[in-house]
C-alpha positions as CSV (number, residue, x, y, z in Angstrom):
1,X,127.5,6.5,-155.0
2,X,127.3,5.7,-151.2
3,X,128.9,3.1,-148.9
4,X,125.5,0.8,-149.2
5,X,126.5,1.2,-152.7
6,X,129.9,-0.9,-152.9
7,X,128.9,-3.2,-149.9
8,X,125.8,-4.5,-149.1
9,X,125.5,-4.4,-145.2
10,X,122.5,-6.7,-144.8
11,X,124.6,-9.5,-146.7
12,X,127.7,-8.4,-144.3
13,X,125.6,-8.8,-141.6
14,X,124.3,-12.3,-142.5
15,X,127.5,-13.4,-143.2
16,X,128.7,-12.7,-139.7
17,X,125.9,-14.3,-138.4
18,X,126.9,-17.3,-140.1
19,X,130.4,-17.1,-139.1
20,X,129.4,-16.8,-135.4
21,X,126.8,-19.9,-135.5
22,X,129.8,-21.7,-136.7
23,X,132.4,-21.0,-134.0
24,X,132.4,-23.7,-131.6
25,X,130.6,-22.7,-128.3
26,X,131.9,-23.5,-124.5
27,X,129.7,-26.7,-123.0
28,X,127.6,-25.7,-120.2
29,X,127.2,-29.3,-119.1
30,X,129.1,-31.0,-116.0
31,X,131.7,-33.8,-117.8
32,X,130.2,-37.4,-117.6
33,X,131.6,-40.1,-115.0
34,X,131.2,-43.5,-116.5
35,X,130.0,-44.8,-119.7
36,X,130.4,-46.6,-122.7
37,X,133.1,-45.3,-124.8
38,X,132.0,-42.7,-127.6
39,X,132.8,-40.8,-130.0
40,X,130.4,-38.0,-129.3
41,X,128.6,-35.6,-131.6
42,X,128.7,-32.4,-129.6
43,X,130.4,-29.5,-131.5
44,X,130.9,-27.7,-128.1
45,X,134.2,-27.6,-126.4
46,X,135.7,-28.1,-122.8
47,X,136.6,-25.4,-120.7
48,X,140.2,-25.7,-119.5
49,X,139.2,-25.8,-115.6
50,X,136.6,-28.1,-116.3
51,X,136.8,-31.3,-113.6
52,X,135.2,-34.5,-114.0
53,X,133.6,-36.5,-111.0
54,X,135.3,-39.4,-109.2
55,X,134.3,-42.5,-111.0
56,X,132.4,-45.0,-108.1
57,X,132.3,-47.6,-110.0
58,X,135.8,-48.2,-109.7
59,X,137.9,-49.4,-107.0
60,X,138.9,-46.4,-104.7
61,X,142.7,-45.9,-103.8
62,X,143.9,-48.2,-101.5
63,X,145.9,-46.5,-98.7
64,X,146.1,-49.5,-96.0
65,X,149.9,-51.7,-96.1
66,X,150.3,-55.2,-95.3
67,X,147.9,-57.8,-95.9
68,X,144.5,-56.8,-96.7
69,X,140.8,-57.7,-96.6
70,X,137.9,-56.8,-99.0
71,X,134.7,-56.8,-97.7
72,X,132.4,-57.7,-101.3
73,X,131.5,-54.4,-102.1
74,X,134.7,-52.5,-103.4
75,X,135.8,-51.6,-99.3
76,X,139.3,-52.8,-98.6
77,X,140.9,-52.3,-95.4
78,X,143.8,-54.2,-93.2
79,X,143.4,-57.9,-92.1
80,X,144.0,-59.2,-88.5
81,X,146.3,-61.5,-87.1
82,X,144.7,-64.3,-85.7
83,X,141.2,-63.4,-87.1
84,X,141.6,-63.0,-91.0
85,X,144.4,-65.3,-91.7
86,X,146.6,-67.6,-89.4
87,X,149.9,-67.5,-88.2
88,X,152.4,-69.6,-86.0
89,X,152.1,-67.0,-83.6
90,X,148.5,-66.1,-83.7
91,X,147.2,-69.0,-84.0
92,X,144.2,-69.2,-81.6
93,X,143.7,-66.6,-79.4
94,X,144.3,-66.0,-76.5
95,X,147.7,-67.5,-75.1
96,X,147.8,-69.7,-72.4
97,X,151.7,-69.2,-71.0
98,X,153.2,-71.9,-69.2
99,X,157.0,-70.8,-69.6
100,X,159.8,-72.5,-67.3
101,X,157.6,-75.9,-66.4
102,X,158.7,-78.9,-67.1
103,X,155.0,-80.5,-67.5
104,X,151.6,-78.8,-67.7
105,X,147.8,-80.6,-67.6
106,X,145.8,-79.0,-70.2
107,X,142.6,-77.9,-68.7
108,X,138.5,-77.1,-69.7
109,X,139.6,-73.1,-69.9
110,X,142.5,-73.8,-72.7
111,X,139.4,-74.7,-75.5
112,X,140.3,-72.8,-78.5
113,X,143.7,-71.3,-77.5
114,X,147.3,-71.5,-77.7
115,X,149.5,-73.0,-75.1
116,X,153.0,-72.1,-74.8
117,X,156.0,-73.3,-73.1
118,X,159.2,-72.4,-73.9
119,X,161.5,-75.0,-72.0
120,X,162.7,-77.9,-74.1
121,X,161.4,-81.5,-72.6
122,X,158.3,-80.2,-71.8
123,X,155.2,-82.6,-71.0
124,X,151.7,-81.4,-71.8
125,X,149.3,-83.8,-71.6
126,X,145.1,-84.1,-71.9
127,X,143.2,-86.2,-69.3
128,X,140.3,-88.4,-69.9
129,X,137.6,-86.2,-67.6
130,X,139.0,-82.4,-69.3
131,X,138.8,-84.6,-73.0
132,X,134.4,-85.4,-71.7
133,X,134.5,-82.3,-70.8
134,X,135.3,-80.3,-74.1
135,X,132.7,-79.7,-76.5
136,X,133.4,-81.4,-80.2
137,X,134.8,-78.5,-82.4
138,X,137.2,-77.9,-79.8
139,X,140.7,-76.9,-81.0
140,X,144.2,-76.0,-78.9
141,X,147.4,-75.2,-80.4
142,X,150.5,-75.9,-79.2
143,X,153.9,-74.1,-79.5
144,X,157.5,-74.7,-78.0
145,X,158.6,-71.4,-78.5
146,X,162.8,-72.3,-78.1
147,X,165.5,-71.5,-80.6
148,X,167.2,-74.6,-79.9
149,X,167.0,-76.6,-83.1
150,X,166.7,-79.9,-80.5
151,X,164.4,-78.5,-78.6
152,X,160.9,-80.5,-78.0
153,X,158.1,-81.0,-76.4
154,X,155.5,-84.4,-75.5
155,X,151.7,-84.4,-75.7
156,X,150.0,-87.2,-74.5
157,X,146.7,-87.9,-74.9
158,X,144.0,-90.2,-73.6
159,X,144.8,-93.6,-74.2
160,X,144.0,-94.1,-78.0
161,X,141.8,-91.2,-78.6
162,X,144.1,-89.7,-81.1
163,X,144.7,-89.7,-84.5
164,X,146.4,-88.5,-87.7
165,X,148.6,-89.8,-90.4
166,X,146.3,-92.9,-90.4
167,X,146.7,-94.2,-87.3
168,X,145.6,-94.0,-83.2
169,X,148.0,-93.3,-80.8
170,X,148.6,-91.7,-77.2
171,X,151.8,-89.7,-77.3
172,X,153.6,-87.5,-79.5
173,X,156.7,-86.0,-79.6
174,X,157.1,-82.4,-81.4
175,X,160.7,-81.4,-82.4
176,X,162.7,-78.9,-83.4
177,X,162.6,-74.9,-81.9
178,X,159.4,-73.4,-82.5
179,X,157.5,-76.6,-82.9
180,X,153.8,-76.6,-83.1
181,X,151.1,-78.8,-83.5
182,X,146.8,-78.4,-83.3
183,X,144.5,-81.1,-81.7
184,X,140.9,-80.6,-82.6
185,X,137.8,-82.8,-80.8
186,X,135.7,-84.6,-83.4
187,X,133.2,-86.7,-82.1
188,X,131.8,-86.5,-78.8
189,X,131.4,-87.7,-74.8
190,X,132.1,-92.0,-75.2
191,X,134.4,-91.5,-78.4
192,X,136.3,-88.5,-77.5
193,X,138.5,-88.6,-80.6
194,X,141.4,-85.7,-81.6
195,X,142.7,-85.3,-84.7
196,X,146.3,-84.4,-84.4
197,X,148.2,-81.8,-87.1
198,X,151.5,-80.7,-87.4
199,X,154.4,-80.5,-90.0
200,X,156.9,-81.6,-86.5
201,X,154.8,-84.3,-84.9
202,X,156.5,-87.7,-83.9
203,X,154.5,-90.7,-82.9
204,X,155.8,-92.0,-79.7
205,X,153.8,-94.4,-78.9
């Protein structure tokens, strides 16, 4: 009877055809980054190597420590003492050292810095012609750097040109190790006033 007989090979051959179109196929497309979720209606499948892109729109990895800085536009890196954020010891910058005096005059070239001392009783004090001198804006910091808990230091002032905690005064007494205090011009030449700050400041007088 013959083999064409019992089977019919063009049907066969169809049939495997079929059978073929309907075995999923490998994608030939790179996998997408970013998107809005889907189901998706390809019928291919992923190759097991496959790798997708890195995803920009999301934040990178951050490999920097301590405390850090973005700059607006997804870049983070470390922040500076003394220029990104504020601390006792970085306050302005740079230092103007005046360790082991018992008194120091404050002078035109300490604008915008901090001034040290580290021996209790210290006197520092502002005179009338440096105060003219100093733009408005001005600001100097002031540390006792001493461990002594009765440790302190005076600042004195041209007579009546400060103020703070509503009131003028001359002189004022910072106490306590590691005391600190910031002065900062706000009007100018005939005024010559200073706002005075500090969680240790004492009015003296």
């Amino acid at each position: 009877m013959g083999l064409k007989k019992l089977i019919d090979l063009d049907l066969l051959d169809r049939f495997l055809d079929k059978v073929k179109e309907l075995i999923p196929k490998a994608a030939s497309s790179v996998p997408e980054m970013n998107g809005i979720a889907a189901v998706g209606s390809s019928a291919k499948y992923a190759k097991e190597d496959h790798v997708h892109p890195t995803d920009t729109s999301r934040q990178a990895k951050i490999t920097e420590s301590g405390i850090l800085k973005g700059d607006g536009s997804g870049g983070v890196s470390a922040a500076v003492a003394g220029t990104d954020y504020i601390t006792p010891n970085t306050l302005y910058s740079p230092w103007s050292v005046h360790d082991s005096v018992s008194s120091y005059a404050i002078v035109a070239g300490d604008a915008n810095k901090t001034i040290r001392v580290n021996q209790s009783g210290c006197s520092i004090s502002l005179t009338q012609a440096v105060s003219t001198a100093m733009p408005v804006g001005t600001e100097i910091a002031m540390i006792c750097e001493s461990t002594s808990n009765s440790a302190y230091m005076t600042l004195t002032l041209p007579s009546g040109r400060a103020y703070g905690a509503g009131q003028a005064f001359t002189q004022v007494k910072l106490n306590g190790g590691y005391a600190l205090c910031a002065i900062k011009k706000m009007l100018s030449a005939t005024a010559d006033v200073w706002l005075v700050t500090g969680p240790d400041v004492e009015v003296v007088s």
